[in-house]
PDB file of N, H, CA, C and O in Angstrom:
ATOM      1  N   UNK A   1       3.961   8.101  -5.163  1.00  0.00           N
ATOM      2  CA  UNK A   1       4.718   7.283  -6.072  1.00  0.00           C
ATOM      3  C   UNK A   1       3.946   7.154  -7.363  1.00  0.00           C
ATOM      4  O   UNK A   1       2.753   7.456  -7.409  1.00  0.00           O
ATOM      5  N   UNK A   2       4.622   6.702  -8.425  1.00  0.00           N
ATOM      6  H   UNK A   2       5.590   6.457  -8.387  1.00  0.00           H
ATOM      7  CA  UNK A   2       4.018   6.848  -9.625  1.00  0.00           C
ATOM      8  C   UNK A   2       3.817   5.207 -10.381  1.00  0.00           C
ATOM      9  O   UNK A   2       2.917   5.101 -11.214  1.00  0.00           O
ATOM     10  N   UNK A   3       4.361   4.425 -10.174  1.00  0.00           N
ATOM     11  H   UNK A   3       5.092   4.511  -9.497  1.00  0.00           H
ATOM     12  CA  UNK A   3       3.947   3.391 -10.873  1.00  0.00           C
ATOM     13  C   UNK A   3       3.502   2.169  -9.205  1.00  0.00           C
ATOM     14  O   UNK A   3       4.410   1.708  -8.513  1.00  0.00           O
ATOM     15  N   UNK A   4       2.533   1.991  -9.015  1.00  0.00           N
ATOM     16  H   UNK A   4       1.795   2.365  -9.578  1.00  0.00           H
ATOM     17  CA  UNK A   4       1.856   1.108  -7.984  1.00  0.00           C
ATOM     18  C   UNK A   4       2.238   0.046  -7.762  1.00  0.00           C
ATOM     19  O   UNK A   4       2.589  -0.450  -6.691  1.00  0.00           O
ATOM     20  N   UNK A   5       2.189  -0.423  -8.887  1.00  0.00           N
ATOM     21  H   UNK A   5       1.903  -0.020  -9.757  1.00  0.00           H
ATOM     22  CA  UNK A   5       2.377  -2.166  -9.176  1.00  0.00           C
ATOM     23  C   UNK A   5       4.180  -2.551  -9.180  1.00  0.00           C
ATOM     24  O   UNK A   5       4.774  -3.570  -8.828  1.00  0.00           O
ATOM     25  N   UNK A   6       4.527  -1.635  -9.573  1.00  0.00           N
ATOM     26  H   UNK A   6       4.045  -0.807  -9.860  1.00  0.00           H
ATOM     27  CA  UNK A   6       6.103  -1.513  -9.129  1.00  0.00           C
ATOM     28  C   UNK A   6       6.912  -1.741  -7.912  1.00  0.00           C
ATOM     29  O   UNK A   6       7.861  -2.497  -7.703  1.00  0.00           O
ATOM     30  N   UNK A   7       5.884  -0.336  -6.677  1.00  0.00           N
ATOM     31  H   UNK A   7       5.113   0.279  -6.847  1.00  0.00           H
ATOM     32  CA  UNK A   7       6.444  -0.128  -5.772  1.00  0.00           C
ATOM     33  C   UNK A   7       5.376  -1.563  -4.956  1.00  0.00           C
ATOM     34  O   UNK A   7       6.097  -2.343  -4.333  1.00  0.00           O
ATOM     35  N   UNK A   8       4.201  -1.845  -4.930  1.00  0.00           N
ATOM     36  H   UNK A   8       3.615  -1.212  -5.436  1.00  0.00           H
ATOM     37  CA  UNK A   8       3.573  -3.204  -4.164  1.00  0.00           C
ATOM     38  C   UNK A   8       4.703  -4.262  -4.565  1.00  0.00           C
ATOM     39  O   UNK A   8       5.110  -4.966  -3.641  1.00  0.00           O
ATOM     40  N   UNK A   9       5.231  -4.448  -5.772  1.00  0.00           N
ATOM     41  H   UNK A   9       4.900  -3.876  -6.523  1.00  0.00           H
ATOM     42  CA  UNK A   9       6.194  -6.074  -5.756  1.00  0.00           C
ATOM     43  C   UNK A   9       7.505  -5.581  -5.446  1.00  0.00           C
ATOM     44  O   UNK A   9       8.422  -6.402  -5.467  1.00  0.00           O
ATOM     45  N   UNK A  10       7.839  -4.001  -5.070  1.00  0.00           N
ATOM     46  H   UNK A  10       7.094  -3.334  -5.052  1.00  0.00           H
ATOM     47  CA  UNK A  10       9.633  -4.551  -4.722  1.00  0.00           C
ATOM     48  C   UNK A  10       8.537  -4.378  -2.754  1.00  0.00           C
ATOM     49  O   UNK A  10       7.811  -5.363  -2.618  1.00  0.00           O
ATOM     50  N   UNK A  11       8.467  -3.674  -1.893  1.00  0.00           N
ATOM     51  H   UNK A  11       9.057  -2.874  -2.003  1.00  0.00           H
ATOM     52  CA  UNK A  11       7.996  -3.952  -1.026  1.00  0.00           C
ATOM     53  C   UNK A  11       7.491  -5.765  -0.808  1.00  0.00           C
ATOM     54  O   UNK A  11       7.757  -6.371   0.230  1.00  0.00           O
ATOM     55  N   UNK A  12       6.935  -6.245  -1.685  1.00  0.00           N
ATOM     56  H   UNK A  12       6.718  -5.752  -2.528  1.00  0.00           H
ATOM     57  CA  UNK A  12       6.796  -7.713  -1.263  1.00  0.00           C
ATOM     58  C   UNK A  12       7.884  -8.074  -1.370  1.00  0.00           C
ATOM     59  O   UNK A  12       8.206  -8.666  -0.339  1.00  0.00           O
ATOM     60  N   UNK A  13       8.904  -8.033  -2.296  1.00  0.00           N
ATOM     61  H   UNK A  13       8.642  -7.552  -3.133  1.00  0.00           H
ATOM     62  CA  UNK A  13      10.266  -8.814  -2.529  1.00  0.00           C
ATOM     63  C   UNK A  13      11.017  -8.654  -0.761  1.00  0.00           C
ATOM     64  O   UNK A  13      11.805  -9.511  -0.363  1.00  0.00           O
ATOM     65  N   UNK A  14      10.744  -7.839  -0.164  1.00  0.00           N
ATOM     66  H   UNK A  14      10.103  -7.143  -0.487  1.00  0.00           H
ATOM     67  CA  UNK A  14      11.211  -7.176   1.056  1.00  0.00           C
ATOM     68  C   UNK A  14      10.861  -7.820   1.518  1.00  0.00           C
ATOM     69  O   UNK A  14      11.689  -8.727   1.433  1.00  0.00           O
ATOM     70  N   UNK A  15       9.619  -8.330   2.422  1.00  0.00           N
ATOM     71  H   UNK A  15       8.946  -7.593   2.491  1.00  0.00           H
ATOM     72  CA  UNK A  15       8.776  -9.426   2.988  1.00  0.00           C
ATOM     73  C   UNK A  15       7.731  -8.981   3.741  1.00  0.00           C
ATOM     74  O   UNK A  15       7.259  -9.308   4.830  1.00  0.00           O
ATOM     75  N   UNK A  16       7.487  -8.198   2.951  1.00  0.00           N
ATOM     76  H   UNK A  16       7.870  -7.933   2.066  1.00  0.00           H
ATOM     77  CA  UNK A  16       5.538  -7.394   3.233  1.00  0.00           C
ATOM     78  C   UNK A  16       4.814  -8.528   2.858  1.00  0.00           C
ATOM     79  O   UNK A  16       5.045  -9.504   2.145  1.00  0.00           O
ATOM     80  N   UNK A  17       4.073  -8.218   3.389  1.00  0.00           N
ATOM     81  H   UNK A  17       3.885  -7.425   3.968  1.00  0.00           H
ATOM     82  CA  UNK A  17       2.748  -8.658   3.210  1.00  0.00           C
ATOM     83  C   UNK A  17       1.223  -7.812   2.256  1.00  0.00           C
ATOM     84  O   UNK A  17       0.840  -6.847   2.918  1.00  0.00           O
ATOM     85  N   UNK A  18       0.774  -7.914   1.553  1.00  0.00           N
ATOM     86  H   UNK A  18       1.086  -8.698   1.016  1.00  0.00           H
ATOM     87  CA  UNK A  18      -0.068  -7.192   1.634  1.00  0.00           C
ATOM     88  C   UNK A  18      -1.684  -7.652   2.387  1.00  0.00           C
ATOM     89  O   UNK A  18      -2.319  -8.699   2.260  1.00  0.00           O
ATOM     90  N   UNK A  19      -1.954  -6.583   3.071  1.00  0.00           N
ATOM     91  H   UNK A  19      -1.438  -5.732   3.174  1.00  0.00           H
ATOM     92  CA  UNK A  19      -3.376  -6.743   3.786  1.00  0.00           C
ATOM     93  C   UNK A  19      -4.625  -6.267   3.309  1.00  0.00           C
ATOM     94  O   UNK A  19      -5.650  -6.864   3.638  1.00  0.00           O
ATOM     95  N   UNK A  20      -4.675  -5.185   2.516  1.00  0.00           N
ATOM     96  H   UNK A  20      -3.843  -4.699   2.249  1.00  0.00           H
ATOM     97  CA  UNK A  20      -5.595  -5.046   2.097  1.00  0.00           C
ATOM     98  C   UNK A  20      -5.704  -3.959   0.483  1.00  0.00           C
ATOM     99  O   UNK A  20      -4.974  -2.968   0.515  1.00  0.00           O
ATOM    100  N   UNK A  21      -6.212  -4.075  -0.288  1.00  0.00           N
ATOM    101  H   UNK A  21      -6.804  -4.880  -0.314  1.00  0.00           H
ATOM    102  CA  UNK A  21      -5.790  -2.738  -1.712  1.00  0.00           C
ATOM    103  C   UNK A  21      -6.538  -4.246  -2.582  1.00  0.00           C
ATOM    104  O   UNK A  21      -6.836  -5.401  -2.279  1.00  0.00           O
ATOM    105  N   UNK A  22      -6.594  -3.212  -3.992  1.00  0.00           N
ATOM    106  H   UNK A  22      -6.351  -2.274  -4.238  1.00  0.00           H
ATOM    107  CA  UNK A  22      -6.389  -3.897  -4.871  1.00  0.00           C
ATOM    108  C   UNK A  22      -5.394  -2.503  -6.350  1.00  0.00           C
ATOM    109  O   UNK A  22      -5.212  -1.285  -6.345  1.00  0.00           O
ATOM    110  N   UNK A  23      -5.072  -3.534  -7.254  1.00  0.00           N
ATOM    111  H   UNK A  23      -5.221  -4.523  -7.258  1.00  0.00           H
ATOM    112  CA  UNK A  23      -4.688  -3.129  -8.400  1.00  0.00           C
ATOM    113  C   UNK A  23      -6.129  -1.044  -8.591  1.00  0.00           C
ATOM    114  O   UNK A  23      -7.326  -0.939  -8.323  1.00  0.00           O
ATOM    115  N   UNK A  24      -5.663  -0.532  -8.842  1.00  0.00           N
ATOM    116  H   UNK A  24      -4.691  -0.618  -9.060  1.00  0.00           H
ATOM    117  CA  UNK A  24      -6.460   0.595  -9.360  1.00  0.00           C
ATOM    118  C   UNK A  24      -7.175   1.250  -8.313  1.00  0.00           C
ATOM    119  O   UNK A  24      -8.159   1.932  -8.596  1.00  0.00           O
ATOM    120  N   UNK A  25      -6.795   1.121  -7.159  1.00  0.00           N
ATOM    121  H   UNK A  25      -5.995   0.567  -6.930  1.00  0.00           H
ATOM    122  CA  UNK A  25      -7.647   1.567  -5.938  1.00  0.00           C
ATOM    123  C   UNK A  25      -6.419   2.626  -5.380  1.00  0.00           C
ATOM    124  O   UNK A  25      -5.322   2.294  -5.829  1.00  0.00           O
ATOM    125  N   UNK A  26      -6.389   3.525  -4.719  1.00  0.00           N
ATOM    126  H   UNK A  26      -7.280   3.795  -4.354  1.00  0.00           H
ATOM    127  CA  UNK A  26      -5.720   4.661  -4.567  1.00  0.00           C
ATOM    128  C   UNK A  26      -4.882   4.421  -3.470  1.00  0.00           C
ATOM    129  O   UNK A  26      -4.220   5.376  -3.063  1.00  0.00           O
ATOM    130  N   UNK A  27      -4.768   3.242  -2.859  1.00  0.00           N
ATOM    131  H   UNK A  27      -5.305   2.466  -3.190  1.00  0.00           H
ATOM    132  CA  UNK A  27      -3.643   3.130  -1.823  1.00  0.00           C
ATOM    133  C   UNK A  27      -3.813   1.069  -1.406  1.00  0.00           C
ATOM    134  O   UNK A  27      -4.804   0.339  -1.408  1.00  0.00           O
ATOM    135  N   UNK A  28      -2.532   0.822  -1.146  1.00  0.00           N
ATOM    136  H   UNK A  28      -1.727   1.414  -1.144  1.00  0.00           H
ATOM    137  CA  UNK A  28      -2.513  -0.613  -0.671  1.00  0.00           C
ATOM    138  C   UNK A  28      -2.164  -0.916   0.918  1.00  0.00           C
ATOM    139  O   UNK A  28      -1.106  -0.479   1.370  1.00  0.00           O
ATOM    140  N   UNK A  29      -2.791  -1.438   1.502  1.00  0.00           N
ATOM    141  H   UNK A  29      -3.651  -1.793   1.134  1.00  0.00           H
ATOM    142  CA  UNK A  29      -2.182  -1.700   3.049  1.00  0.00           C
ATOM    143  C   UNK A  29      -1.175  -2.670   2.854  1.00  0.00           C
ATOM    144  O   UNK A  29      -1.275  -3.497   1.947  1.00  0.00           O
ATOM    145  N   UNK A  30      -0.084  -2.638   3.729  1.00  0.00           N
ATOM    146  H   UNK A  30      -0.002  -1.967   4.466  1.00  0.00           H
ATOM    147  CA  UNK A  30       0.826  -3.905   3.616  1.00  0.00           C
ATOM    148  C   UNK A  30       1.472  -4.151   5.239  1.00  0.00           C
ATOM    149  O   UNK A  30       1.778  -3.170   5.917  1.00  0.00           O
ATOM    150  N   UNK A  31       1.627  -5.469   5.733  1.00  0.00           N
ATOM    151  H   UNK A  31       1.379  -6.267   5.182  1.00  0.00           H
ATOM    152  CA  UNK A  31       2.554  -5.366   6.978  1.00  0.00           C
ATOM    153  C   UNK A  31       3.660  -6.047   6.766  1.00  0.00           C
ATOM    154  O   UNK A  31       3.933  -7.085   6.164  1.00  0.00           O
ATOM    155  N   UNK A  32       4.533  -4.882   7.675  1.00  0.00           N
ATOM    156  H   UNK A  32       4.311  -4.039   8.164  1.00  0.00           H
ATOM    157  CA  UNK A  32       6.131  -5.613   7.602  1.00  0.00           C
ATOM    158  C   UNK A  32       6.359  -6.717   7.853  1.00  0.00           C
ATOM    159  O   UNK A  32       5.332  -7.357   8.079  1.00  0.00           O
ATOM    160  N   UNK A  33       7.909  -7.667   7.974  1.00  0.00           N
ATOM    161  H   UNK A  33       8.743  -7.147   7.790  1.00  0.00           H
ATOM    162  CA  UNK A  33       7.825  -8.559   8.771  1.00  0.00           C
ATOM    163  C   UNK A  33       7.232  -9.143   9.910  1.00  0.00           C
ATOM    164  O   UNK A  33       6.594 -10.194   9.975  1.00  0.00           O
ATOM    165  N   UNK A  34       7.651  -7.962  11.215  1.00  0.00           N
ATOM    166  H   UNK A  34       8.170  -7.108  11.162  1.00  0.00           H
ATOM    167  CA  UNK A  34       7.366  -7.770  12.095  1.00  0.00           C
ATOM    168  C   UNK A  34       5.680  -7.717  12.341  1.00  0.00           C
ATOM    169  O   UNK A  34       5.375  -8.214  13.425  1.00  0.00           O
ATOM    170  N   UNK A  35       4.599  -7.244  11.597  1.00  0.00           N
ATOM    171  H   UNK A  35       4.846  -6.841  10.716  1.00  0.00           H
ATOM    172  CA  UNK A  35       3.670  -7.324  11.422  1.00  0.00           C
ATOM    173  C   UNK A  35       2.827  -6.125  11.831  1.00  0.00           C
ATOM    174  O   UNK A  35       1.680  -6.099  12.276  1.00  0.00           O
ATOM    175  N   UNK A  36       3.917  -4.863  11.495  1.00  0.00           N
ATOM    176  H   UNK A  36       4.849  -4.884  11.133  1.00  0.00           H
ATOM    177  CA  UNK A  36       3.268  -3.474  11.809  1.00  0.00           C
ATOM    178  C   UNK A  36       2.615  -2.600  10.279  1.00  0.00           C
ATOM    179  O   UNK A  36       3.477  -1.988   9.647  1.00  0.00           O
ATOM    180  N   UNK A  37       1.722  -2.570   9.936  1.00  0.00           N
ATOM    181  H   UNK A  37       1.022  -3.067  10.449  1.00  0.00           H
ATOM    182  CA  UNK A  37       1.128  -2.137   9.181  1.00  0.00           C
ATOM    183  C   UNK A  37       1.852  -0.457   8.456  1.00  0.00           C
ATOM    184  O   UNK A  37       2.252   0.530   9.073  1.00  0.00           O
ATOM    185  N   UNK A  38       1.788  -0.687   7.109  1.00  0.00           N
ATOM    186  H   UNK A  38       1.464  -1.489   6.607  1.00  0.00           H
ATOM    187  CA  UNK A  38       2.046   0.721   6.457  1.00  0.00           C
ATOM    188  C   UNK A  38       1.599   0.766   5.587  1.00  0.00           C
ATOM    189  O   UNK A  38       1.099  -0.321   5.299  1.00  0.00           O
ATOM    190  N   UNK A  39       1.373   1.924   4.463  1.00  0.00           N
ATOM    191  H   UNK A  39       1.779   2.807   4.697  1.00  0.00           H
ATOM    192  CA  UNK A  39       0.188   2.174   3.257  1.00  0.00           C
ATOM    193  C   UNK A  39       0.949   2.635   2.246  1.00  0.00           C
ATOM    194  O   UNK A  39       1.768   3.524   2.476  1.00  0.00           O
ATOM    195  N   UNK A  40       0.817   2.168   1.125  1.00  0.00           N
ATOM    196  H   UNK A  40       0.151   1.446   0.938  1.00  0.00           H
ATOM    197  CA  UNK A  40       1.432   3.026  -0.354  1.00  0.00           C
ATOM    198  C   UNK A  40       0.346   3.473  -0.831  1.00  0.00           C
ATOM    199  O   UNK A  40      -0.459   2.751  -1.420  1.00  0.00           O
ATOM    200  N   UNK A  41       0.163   4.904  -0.610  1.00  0.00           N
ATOM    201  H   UNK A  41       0.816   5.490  -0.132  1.00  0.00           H
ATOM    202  CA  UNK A  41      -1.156   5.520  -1.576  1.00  0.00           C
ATOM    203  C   UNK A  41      -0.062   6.122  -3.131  1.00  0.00           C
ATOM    204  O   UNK A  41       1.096   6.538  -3.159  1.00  0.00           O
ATOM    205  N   UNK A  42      -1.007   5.928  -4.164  1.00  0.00           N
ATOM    206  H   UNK A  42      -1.948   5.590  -4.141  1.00  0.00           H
ATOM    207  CA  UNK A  42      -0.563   6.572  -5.040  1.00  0.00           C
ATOM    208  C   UNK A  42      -0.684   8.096  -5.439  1.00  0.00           C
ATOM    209  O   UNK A  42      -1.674   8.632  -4.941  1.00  0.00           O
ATOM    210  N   UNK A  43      -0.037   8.768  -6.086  1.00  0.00           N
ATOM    211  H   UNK A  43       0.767   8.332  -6.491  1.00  0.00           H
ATOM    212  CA  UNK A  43      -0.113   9.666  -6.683  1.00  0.00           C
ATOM    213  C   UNK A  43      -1.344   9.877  -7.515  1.00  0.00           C
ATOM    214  O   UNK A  43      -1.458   8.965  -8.334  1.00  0.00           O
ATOM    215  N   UNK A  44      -2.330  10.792  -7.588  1.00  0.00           N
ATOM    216  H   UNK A  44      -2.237  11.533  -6.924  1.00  0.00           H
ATOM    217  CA  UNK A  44      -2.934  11.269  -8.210  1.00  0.00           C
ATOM    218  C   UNK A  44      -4.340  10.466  -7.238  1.00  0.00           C
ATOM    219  O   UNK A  44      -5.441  10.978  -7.442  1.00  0.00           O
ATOM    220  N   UNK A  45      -4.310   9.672  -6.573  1.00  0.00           N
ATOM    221  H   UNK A  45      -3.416   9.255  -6.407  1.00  0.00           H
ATOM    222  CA  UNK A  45      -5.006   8.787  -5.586  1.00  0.00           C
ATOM    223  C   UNK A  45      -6.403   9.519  -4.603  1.00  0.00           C
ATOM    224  O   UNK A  45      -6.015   9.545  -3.435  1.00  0.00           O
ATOM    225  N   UNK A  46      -7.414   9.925  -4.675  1.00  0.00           N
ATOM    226  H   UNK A  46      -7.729   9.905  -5.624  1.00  0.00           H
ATOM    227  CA  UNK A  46      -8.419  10.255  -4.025  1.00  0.00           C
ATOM    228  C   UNK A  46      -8.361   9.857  -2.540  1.00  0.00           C
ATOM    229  O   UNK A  46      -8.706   8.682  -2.413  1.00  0.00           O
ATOM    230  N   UNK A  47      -8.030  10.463  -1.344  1.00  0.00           N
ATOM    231  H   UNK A  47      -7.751  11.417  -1.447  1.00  0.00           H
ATOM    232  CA  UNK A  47      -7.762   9.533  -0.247  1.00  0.00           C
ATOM    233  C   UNK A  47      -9.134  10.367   0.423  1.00  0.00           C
ATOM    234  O   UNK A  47      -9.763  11.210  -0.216  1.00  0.00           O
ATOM    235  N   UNK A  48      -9.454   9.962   1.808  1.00  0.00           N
ATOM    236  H   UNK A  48      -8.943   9.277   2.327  1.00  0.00           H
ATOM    237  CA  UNK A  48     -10.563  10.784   2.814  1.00  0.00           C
ATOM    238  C   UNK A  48     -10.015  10.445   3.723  1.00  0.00           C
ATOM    239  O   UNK A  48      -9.344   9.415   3.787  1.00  0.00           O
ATOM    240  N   UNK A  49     -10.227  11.420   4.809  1.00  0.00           N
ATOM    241  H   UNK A  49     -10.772  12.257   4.758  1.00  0.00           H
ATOM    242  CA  UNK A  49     -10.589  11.585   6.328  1.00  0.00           C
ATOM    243  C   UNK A  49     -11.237  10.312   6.792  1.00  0.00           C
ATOM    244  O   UNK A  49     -12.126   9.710   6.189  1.00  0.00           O
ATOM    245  N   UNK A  50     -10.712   9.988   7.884  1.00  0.00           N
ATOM    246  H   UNK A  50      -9.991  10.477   8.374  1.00  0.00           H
ATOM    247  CA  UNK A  50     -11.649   8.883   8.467  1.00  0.00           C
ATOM    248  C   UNK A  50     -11.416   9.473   9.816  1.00  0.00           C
ATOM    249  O   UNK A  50     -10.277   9.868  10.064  1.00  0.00           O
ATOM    250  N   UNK A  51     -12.424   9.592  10.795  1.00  0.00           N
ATOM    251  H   UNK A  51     -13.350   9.271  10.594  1.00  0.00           H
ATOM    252  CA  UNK A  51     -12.405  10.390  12.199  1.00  0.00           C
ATOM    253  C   UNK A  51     -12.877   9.489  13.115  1.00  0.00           C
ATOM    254  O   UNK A  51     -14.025   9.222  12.761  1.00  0.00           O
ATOM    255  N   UNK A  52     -12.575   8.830  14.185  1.00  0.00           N
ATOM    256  H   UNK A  52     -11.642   9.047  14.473  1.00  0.00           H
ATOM    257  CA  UNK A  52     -13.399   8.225  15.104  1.00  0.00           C
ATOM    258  C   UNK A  52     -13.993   7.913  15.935  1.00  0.00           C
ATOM    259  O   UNK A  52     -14.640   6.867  15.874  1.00  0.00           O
TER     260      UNK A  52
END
């Protein structure tokens, strides 16, 4: 997605939550109502591997 701050406040208007991100960081955690976790990474966004 291309504008962040866009897609984090219509997702809150929805009734996310956010859990963890900030403004300029390459992806935001958010949980649904229900309280199942999903991620908006942005476009152009540096992400890594995490293995465990």
């Amino acid at each position: 997605m291309d504008d962040a701050d866009a897609a984090g406040r219509a997702v809150l208007q929805l009734g996310a939550r956010l859990i963890q991100g900030e403004s300029g960081t390459g992806s935001r955690v958010f949980a649904d109502a229900a309280g199942h976790p999903f991620c908006l990474v942005y476009r152009g966004s540096t992400t890594r591997s995490v293995q465990a």
